[in-house]
C-alpha positions in Angstrom: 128.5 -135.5 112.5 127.1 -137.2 115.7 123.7 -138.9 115.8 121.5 -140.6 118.0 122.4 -144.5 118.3 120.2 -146.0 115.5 119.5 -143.4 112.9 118.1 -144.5 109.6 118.8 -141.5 106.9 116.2 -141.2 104.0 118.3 -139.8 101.4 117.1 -136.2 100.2 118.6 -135.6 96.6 115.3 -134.2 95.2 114.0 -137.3 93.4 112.1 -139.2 96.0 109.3 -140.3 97.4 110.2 -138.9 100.2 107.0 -138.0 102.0 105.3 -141.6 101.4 108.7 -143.7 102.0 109.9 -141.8 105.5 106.6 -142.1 106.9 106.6 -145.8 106.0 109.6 -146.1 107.4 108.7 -144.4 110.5 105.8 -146.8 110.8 107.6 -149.6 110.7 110.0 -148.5 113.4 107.0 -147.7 115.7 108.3 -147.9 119.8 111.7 -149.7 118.0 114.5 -147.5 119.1 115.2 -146.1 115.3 115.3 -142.3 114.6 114.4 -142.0 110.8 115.6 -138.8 109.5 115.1 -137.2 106.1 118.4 -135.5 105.1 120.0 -134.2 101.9 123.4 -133.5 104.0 126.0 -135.7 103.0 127.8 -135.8 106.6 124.0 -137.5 108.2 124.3 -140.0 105.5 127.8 -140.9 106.2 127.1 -141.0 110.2 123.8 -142.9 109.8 123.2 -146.5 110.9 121.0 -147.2 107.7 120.3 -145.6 104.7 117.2 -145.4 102.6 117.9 -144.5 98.8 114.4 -143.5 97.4 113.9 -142.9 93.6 111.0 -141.3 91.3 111.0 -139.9 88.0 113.9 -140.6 84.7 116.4 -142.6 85.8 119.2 -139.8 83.6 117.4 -137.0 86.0 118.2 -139.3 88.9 121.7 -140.1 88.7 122.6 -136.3 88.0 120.4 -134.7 90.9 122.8 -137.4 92.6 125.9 -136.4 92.3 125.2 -132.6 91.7 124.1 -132.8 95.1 126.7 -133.8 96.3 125.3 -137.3 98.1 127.0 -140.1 95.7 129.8 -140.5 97.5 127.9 -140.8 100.9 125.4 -143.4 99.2 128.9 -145.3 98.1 130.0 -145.0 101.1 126.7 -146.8 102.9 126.7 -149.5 100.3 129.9 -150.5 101.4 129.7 -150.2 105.0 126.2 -150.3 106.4 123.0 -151.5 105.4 121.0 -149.8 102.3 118.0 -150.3 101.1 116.8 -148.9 97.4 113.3 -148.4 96.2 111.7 -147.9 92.8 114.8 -145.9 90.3 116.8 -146.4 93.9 117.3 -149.9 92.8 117.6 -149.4 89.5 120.7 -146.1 89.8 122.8 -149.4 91.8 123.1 -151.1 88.4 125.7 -150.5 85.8 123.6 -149.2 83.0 120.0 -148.1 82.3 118.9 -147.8 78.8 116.8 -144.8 79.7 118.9 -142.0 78.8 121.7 -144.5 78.0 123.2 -143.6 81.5 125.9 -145.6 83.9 124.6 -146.2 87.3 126.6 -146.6 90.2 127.9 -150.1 89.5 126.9 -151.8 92.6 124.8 -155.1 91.5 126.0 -156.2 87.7 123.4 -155.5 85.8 121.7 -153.1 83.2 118.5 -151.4 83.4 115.5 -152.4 80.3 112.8 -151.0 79.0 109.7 -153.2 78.8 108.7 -154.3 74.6 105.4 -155.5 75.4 103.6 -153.6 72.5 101.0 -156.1 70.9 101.1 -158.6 73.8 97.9 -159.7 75.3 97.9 -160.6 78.8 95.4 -163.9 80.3 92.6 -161.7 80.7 92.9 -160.9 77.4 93.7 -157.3 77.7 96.7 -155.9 76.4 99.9 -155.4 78.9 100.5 -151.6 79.1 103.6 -149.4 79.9 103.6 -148.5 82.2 102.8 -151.2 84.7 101.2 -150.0 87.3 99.4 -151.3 90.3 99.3 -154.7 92.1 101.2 -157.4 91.5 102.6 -160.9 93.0 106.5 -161.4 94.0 108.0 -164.8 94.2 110.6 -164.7 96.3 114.0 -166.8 95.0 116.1 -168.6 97.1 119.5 -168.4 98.0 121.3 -171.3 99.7 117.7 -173.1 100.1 116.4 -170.2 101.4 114.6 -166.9 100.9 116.7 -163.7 101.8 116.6 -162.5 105.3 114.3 -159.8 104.5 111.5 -161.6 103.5 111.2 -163.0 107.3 107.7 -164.0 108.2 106.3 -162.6 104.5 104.2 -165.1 102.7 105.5 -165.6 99.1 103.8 -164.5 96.1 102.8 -161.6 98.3 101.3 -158.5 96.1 103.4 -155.0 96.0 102.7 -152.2 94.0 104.4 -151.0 91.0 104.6 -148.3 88.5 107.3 -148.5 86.2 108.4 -148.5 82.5 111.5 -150.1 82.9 113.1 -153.3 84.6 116.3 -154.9 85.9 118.4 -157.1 84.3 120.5 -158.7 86.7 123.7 -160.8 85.4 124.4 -162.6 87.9 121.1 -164.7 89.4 122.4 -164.6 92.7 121.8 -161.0 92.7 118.4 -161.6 92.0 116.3 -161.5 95.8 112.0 -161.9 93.8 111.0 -161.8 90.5 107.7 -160.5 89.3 106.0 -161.9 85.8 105.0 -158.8 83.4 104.9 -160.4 80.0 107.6 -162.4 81.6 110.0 -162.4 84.6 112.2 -159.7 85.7 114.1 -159.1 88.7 112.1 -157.0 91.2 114.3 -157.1 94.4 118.1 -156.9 94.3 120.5 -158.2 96.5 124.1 -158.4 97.2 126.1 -158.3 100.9 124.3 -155.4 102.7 122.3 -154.5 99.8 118.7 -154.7 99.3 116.4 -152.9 96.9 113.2 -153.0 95.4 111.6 -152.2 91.9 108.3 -151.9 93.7 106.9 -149.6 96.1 106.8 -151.0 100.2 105.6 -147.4 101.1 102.6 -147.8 99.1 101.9 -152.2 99.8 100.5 -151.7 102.7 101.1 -154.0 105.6 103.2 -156.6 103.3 105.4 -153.2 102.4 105.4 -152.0 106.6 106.7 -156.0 107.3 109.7 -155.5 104.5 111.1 -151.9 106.6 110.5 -153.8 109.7 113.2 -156.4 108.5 115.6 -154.2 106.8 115.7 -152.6 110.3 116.2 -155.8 112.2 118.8 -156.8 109.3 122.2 -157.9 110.4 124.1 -158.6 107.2 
């Protein structure tokens, strides 16, 4: 399959976000050079320069629309050859495990995937922390070698992103961890390992702070 030079592939499997996250991407590329292409053909996401793994919905329903449609072994193939970047239950399906559905995940960042127990806890405000969260919150970015990861370039830590999730990564190895956000304590909301990046939370709706994150995944030379 032949593409243009610089061709970023939103992958299509039926579980995305796929309106809100290819028009964010397309944003951010703006007068860049980068073709961003939706695509749910496995031979686009293999010749692509960059992927995009979206994810919305059960985490079980995820992982099977997956590889039923026939796109797991392309998204393997970009995690171990080309930049990726996961969003939402995209970052969560490169884990081993997720407890939702008791499912495996593609095994790509050591990890398993948690539900939140926050039933009964009272936040500072003195309401009570509901699942799911959803809305604004901050990100503190965590340093590798001294330094934040390369794709939090020119963003202001303890930025605010948006979320909406019931369930969380556990990373077991911290070096895989890229932010944490606190909800009833900290979890892991950006992964990271080689030319891997994902998020828990949602760039495509975090407005400018969300625009600068596709800007430096497609700027990324890992």
């Amino acid at each position: 399959m032949s593409l243009k030079n610089n061709t970023v592939a939103v992958v299509d499997y039926g579980m995305g976000n796929l309106r809100s996250v290819s028009q964010a991407v397309r944003t951010a590329a703006a007068a860049s050079g980068w073709e961003v292409v939706v695509t749910a053909d496995p031979e686009v996401v293999l010749a692509a320069n960059r992927v995009v793994l979206p994810g919305q919905g059960a985490m079980p329903d995820c992982m099977r629309e997956l590889r039923e449609s026939g796109l797991q072994e392309a998204v393997l193939d970009a995690a171990a050859n080309k930049p990726l970047f996961g969003v939402c239950v995209g970052m969560q399906m490169l884990l081993d495990h997720s407890d939702e559905g008791d499912v495996p995940g593609l095994g790509l960042i050591p990890g398993r995937v948690r539900k939140f127990d926050l039933q009964g806890r009272i936040q500072a405000d003195g309401s009570r922390f509901k699942v799911p969260q959803m809305g604004w919150n901050q990100v503190l970015q965590t340093p590798k070698g001294g330094k934040p990861h390369a794709l939090w370039s020119g963003i202001p830590d303890n930025s605010f992103y948006y979320f909406v999730h019931s369930f969380y990564a556990q990373v077991q190895q911290p070096q895989h961890c890229a932010a944490q956000t606190d909800y009833g304590g900290l979890f892991a909301c950006a992964v990271a390992r080689d030319n891997i990046f994902a998020t828990q939370f949602h760039p495509e709706k975090s407005s400018d702070q969300g625009l600068a994150l596709f800007r430096n995944f497609l700027g990324w030379k890992p």
